[in-house]
C-alpha positions, 0 to 999 in steps of 0.5 A, a space after each residue: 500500500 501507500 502507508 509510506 504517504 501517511 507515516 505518522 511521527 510517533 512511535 508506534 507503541 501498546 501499553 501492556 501491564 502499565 508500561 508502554 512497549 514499542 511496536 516493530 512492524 516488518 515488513 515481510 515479502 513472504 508472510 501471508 498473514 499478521 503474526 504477533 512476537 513478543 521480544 524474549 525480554 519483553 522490551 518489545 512487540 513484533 509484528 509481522 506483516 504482509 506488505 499488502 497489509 495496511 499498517 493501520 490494520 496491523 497495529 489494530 490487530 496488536 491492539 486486540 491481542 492487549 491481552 494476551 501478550 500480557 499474559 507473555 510479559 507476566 512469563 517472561 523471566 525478570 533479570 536480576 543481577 547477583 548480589 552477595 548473599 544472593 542466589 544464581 542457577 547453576 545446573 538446574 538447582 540454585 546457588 548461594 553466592 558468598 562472597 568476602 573481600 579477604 578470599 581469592 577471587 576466583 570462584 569456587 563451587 562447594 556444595 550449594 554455595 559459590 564462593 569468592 573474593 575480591 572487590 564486589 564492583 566486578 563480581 559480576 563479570 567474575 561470575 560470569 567468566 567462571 560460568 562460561 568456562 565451566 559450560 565450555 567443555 559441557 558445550 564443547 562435548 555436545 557438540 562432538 557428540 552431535 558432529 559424530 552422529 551427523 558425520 561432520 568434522 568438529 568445528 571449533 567453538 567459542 563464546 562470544 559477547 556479540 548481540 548481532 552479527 549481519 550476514 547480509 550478501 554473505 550468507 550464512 556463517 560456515 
């Protein structure tokens, strides 16, 4: 259609449980119907559209639907950082997080309790290390296990921080 004529300057966004959450409408060669997405963190609703379909009956559409994706925001889990004292899920079970300035500060799994020291600004990033080298090999195993059934040779693996990577005119990765 012609939407492009009667773009509004305002964003585009629903209130859901009290808060207002934009509304992404993309725009879909493919897509034969409207299909509703809420972000996996919550932050944003995205709407799926055949580019036949009038926006303003797209975001109508959003709108009728207020509802249920309440519902998918009360299910989205809340993100905490961990404090001292404090849990975080190691294994499928939860983990004490002790922690005391005098002790190493590399951390040390005992029983239900992780322990470690040093200055409590980058306990987080500490945490976060450890956990990543202790998934490492869990991933690293899996992996060889799937590449043998499928018959492929082992790739090698590494975590990576990145939150986007654009393929685009390169295909995907190898």
């Amino acid at each position: 259609m012609i939407d492009w004529l009667r773009r509004q300057d305002k964003p585009q966004t629903i209130e859901l449980s009290g808060r207002e959450v934009p509304i992404v409408v993309n725009r879909n060669a493919r897509a034969k119907r409207l299909t509703l997405r809420l972000s996996p963190d919550g932050k944003e609703v995205r709407l799926t559209a055949p580019r036949w379909a009038p926006t303003g009956e797209a975001l109508a559409f959003a709108h009728m639907r207020t509802e249920w994706l309440e519902q998918q925001l009360a299910a989205v889990p809340q993100r905490a950082t961990p404090v001292p004292g404090g849990t975080v899920r190691y294994r499928g079970q939860d983990i004490t997080i002790v922690w005391d300035e005098a002790r190493p500060r590399k951390p040390v799994l005992a029983g239900a309790a992780i322990t470690l020291g040093g200055p409590q600004d980058t306990l987080v990033k500490r945490l976060q290390r450890w956990l990543e080298s202790d998934a490492l090999p869990l991933l690293e195993a899996d992996l060889a296990e799937y590449c043998n059934k499928a018959g492929v040779a082992l790739p090698g693996l590494r975590l990576s921080r990145a939150r986007h990577h654009d393929f685009v005119g390169r295909g995907p990765p190898a």
